[in-house]
N, C-alpha and C positions, 0 to 999 in steps of 0.2 A: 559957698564953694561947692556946695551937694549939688547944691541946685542946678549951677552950671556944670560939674561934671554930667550930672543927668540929662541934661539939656543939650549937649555936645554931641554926646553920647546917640540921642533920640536922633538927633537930626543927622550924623553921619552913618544910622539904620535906612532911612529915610532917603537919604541922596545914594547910600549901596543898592537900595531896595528898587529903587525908579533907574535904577543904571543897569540895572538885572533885567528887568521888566523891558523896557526898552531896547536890548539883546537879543534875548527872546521875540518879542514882536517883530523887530527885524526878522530873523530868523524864520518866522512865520508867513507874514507877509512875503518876503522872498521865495521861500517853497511855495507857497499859495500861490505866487506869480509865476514862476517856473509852471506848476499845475495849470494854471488858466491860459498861459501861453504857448504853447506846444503847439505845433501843427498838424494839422490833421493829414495822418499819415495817407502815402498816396501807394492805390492799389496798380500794380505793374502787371499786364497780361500777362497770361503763362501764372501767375498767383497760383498757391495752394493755402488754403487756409489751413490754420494748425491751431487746433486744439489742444491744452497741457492741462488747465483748472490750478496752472499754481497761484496765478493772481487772484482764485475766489472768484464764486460766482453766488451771489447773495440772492437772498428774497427779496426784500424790497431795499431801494436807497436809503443811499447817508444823508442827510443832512448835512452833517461835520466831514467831510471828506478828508480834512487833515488835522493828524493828529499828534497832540504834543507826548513826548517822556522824559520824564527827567535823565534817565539813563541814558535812550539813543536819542534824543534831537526831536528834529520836525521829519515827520513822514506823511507818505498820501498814499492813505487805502484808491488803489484802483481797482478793486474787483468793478465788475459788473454784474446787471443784477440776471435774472433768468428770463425776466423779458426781453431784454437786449441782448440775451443769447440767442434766444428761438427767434427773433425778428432780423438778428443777422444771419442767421441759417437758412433762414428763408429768402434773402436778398443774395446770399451767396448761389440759391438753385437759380438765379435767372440771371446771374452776373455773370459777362462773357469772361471776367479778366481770370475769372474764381475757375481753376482745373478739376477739383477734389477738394475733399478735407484730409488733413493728417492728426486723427489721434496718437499725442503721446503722451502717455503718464506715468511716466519716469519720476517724475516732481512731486510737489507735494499740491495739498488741494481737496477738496471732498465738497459732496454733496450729499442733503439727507435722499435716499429711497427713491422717494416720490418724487423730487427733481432731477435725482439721474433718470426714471423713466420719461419723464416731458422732453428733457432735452435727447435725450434716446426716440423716445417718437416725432422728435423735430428734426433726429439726421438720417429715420427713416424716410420721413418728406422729402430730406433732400437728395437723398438717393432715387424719388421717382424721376428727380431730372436728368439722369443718366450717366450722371457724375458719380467717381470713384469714392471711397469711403476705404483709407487706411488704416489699421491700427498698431500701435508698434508700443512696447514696455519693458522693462529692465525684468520688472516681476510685476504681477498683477495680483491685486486685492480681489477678493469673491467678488465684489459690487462695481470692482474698475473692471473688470472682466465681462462681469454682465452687461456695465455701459459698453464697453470696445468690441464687445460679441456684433453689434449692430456693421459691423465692416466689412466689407468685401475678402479682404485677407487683413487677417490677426495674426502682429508679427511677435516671437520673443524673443529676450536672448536666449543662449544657448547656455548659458550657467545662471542663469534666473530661474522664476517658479513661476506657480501661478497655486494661489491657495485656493483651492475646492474641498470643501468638509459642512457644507449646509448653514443653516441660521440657529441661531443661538441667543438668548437673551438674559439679560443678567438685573438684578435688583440688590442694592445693598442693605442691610439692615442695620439700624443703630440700638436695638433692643438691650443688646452684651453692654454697650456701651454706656448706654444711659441706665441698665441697672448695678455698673461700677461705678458710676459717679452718683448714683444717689437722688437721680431727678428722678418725681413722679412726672408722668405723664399723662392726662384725660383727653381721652379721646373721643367724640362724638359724632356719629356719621347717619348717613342714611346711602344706602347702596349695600348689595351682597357682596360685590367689584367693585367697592370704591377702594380702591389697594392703595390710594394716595398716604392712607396713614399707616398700614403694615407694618412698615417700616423700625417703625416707633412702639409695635407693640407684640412682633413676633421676630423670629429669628431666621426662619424661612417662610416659603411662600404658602397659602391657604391653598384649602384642595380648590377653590375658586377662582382666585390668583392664577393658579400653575394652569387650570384651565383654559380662561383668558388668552393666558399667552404661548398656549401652547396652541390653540387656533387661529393667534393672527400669525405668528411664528408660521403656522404650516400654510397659512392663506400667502404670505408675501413670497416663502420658498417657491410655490404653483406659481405664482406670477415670474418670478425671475426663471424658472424653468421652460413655464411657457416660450416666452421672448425668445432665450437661448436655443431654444430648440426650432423652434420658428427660424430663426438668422444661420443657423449653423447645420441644420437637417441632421438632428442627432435626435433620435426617441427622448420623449423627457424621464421614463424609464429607466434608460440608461445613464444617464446623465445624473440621477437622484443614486443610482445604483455606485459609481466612483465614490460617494462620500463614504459608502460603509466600508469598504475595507482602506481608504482614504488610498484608491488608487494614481493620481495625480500629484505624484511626489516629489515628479522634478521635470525640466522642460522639455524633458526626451519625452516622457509620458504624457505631458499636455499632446505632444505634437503624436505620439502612439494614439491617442484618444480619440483625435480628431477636432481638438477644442483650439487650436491654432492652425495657420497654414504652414508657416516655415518657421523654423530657427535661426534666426540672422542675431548680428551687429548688428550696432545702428548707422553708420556706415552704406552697408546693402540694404538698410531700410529706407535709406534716401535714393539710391542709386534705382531702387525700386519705383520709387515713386517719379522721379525723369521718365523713366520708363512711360509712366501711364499717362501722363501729362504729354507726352511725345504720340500718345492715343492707342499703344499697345494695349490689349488686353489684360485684365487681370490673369485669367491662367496662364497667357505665353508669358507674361511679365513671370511671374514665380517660375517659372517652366528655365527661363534663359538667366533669371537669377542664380537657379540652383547648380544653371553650368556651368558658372565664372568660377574662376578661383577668389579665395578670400584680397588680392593681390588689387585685381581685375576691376574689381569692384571701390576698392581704396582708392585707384589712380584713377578713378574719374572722377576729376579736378572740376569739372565745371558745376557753379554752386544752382541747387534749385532756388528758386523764389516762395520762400513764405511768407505769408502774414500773420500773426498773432491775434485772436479772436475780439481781445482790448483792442489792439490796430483798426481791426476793421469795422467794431462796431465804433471808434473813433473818425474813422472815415467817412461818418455820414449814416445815421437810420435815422427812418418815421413808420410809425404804425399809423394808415390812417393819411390824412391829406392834411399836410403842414396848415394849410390857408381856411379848411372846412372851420365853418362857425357852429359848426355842429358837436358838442363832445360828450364824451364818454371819461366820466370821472371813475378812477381808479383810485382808492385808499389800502393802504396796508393796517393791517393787523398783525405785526409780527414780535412777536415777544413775550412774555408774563403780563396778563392785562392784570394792571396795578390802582389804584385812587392817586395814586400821586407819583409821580418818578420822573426818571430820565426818558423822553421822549423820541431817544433817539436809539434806543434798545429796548424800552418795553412799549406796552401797552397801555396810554393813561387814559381811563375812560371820557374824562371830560375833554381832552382832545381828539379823540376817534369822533365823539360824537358830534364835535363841534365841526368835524372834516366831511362827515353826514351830511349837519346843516349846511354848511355852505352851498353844498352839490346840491343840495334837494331846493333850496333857495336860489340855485342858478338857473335862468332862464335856458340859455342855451346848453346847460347840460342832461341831454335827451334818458341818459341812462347810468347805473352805479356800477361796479364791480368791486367788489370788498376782497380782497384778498388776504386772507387767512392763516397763520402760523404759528403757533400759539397753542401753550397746553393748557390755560385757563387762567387763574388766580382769582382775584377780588369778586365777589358775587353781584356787591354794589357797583362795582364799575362794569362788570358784563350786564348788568341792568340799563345803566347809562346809554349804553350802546344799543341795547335791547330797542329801547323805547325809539332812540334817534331812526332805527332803521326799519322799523313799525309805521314810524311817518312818513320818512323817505318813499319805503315801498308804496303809499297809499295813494302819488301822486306820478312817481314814473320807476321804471324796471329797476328792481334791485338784484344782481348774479351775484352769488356766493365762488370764489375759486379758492380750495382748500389745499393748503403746499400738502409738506411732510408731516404736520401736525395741525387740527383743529379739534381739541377735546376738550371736555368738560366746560367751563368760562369760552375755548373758542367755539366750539358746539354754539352754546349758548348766543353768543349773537350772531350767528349764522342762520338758524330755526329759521329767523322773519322772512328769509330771502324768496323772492320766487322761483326763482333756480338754485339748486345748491350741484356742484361739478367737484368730482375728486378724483386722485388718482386711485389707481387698484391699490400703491403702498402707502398710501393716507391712512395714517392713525385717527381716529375720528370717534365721537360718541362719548363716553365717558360723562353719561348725564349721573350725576350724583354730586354731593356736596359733602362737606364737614367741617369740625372745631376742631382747632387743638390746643389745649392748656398745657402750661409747663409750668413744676412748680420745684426750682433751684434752692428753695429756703434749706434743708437739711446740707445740700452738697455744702453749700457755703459755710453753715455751721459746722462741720464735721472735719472738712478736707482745709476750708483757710481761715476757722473762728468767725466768722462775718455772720452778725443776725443784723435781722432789718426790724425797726417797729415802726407803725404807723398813726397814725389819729386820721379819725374819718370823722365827716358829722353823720353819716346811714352806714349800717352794715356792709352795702356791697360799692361803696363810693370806690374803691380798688381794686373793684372786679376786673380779670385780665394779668392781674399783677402776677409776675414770676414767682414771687414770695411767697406765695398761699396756696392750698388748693380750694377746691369750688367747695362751697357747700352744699346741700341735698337743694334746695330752695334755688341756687345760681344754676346748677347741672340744669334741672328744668325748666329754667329759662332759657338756658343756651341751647339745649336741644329742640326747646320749643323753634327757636330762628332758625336750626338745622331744618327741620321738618318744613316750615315756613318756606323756607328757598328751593325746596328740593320739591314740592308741591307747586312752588310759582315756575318754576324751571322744567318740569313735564309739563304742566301746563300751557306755554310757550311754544313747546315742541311739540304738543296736541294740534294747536292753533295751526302752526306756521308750516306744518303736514299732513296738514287732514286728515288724524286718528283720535283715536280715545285716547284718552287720560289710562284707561289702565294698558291699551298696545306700548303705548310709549313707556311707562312702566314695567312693561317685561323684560322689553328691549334695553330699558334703564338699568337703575342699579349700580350706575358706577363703570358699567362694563365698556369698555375701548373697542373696537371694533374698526378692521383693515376695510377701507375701500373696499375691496369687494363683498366684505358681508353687509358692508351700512348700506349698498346699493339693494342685495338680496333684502333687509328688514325695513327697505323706505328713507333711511336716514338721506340719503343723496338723490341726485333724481338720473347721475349719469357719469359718466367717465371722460374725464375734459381735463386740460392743463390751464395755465392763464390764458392764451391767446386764443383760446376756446370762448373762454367768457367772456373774452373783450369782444369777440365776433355776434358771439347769440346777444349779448346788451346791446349792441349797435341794430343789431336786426330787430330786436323787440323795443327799441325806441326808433324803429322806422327813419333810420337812416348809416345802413351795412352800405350804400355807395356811399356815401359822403361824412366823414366823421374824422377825429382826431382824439388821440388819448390823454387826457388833464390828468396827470398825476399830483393828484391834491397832497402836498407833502409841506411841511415848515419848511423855511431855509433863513436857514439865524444871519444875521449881516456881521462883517470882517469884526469888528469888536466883541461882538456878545458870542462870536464863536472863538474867538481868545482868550476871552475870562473864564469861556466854560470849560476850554482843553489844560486853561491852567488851574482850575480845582480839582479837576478829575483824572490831572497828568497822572500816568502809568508809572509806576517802577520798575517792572519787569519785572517782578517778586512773582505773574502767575506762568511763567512760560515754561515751557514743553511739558511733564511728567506732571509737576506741581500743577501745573493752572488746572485738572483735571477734578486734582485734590479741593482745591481751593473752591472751585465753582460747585462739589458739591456741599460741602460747607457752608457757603453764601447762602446755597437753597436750603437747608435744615433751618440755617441761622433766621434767614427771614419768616420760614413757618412758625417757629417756634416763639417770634419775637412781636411779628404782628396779630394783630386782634380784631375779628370777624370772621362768620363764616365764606369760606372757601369752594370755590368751582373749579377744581383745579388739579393736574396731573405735577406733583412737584417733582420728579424726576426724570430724567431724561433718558430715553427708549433710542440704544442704541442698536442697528441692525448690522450685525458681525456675519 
């Protein structure tokens, strides 16, 4: 009688489980299909393209485009990536239907630094085609501001802001934290700037650290000044001089400033733009705006025509000539280079490499472009990569294009490249390495009674183990591999730059370094976006007329992209406030938990 209730039991988990499952796949397949079905939206003369960044504009593609929760359903990331931003900006300066662009960033949406400059120097381009460039915002963030500064007229509301108060960088520390709970922590580095493990072992910044960032800090401020001051003819001076006494306090003083043109609704921000598209000038346009009454401008009924920036690069882009048998292989590197993970957010060395091979083993593919994003991690996996693009290089062009981040581990397999291209706000360099042990055995004992014992056949057979700390004898071993990696890793970067072992050294150390100083010390060879490097690779594989871009990327089939969205389904446990918490967490968690040394920036460099 057990046996059949159990049995009953098993098999009506079994027929719930396959009726669940089958729900779901429905579910799946049908938004998948809805996704792959869509028609490719059609662009209407008189078009202004609109810019907003709430659908995300990524580094590189998904693979997984849709994605499962248990909470909400089946959804489909449609951002797009920053290639297919700048090659439709570019198809927009020579499109008759295309009038202008309309920035609005009202919404939500971001981009790091260094890719709001690429896409800022792509709607500079498009501006040389004699097309209008609007910008319009509820309230503007310091870096939405500096992207929308690129516009003919910068519109805002009139009870919105605009934050102006300078760059600021912040680090947290868990030092308080782990000396209340009782972990020891051993640390082992080689770098005077390798701040990766600070964290874990001070409470605020080294006079090295505060150094550091207080030079890229003031190198990326000059850049966003520049720019600003370039598009809007205000002294950078002046412009640096508003943050001290934080004169830009409200959108009457943006517009006192000179940092907008009008105060509108949004409303007269559209009425404005019929205006320009009708072929009025920008100054008469503001000029007969600012005569209408608020009224005047509401009752004109007739709607502009936009497209949405998803719309139109759905409508049709190629980089390149669809038909050319000639190509130019593009790989991404964007994520935490790992030895093993999810391939479709980090970096798994033996995949990159393997994306290497292919390229470097394809006949027809004349040239590489590796694109960069990535603040380091695994030492063995940025080796991986090392070697693959060591060989690559040795038979056709390899370009480095470095996003928002290429440090430490992403440094590292950049070196080989014959060209390395970054932006001026590219975080970069961070040659340096480290260990770190964590040894929980007291917490456990003290706070919840838990001791752990062990049986080994050798002393160090549990070397790594949370339970213990090092002994004198493991410490110098482990430093010894520190010293070992951080020795093959200038060494590399001697190679793949033609300097000494000790230039690269000085420059080394651990130390991060903004696009414009890694250009000043050799680190880079120049200041380029992607479509920069997809240009010079076609030209240095001798074929810039004829060529097409191979984006070497996985693309898992309907099945194995179901079983992967249903192990990995979401909760929604990290969203809004939380998910900030949580993702630093993940990164402490993984440092702490994995074992080897590291090339690697584990926190994340946010520019406020």
């Amino acid at each position: 009688m057990t046996f059949m209730k159990t049995f009953w039991a098993a098999l009506l988990a079994v027929v719930v489980g396959f009726i669940i499952m089958c729900i779901v796949g429905f579910m799946f397949v049908a938004s998948l299909a809805s996704f792959m079905g869509d028609e490719a939206p059609v662009v209407e003369s008189g078009s202004v393209l609109k810019i907003d960044l709430s659908n995300g504009i990524s580094d590189s593609p998904s693979a997984f485009p849709v994605q499962f929760s248990l909470l909400g359903g089946v959804t489909v990331d449609k951002s797009n990536t920053l290639l297919q931003a700048i090659m439709a900006l570019e198809k927009a300066a020579v499109d008759s239907n295309i009038k202008g662009i309309y920035i609005d960033l009202s919404g939500a949406g971001s981009l790091s630094a260094a890719n709001l400059e690429e896409l800022r120097q792509a709607i500079e381009g498009f501006k040389e085609s004699g097309k209008f460039v609007v910008s319009y915002s509820d309230s503007y963030s310091q870096m939405g501001y500096y992207f929308s500064s690129v516009a003919d007229a910068v519109l805002l509301n009139p009870a919105g802001d605009l934050s102006w108060r300078g760059i600021s960088m912040s680090v947290m520390f868990y030092k308080g934290l782990i000396d209340k709970l009782g972990v020891d922590v051993e640390i082992l580095r080689h770098g005077t700037f390798k701040s990766a493990v600070e964290p874990f072992m001070l409470t605020s910044m080294s006079p090295e650290n505060r150094l550091q960032y207080t030079t890229l800090a003031n190198t990326i401020w000059s850049t966003v000044l520049e720019d600003i001051s370039r598009s809007r003819s205000i002294d950078t001076e002046i412009l640096s001089g508003y943050t001290s006494d934080l004169t830009v306090r409200s959108a009457g003083h943006a517009m006192e400033c000179g940092m907008v043109d009008a105060l509108v609704y949004r409303d007269q921000a559209d009425w404005l733009v019929k205006e320009l598209v009708k072929g009025t000038s920008v100054t008469q346009a503001l000029a007969d705006m600012r005569a209408l009454s608020l009224e005047e401008s509401a009752n004109d009924t007739k709607n502009q025509k936009y497209v949405s920036l998803p719309d139109y690069i759905a409508a049709g882009l190629s980089y390149g000539k669809k038909t050319s048998k000639n190509k130019i292989a593009l790989i991404y590197a964007d994520g935490d280079i790992v030895d093993g993970g999810d391939p479709d957010s980090d970096v798994v060395g033996t995949d990159i490499a393997a994306r290497l091979a292919r390229a470097r083993k394809d006949e027809k593919t004349k040239a590489v472009v590796l694109r960069v994003n990535s603040p380091g991690g695994s030492a063995l996996a940025s080796e991986l990569i090392w070697r693959e693009m060591e060989l690559t290089r040795q038979v056709k062009p390899v370009i480095v294009s470095m996003g928002g981040l290429a440090a430490s581990g992403g440094y590292y397999i950049s070196c080989p490249a014959d060209i390395i291209l970054a932006d001026r706000m590219t975080l970069t360099g961070s040659i340096g390495v480290f260990g770190l042990m964590a040894d929980i055995s007291a917490t456990l004992r003290d706070n919840l009674g838990v001791t752990v014992d062990v049986v080994k056949t050798n002393p160090s057979a549990d070397l790594g183990s949370l339970y213990r700390s090092l002994t004198e004898s493991e410490r110098e071993a482990v430093m010894y591999s520190v010293e070992e990696v951080y020795s093959t890793f200038v060494g590399h970067v001697a190679a793949g730059r033609n300097m000494t072992y000790d230039e690269v050294d000085e420059i080394g150390q651990g130390r991060v370094w903004s696009g414009v100083n890694a250009l000043e010390n050799g680190l880079i060879d120049g200041y380029g976006g992607l479509k920069d490097a997809l240009a010079l690779a076609a030209d240095r594989g001798g074929v810039a007329e004829d060529f097409r871009v191979w984006q070497v990327v996985d693309q898992a089939d309907g099945i194995a992209m179901l079983m992967r969205q249903l192990v990995t389904a979401r909760t929604g446990a990290t969203q809004d406030g939380v998910g900030d918490l949580v993702e630093r967490f993940r990164s402490v968690k993984q440092l702490m938990t994995e074992t080897g040394v590291k090339a690697m920036l584990p926190y994340s460099i946010e520019i406020r």
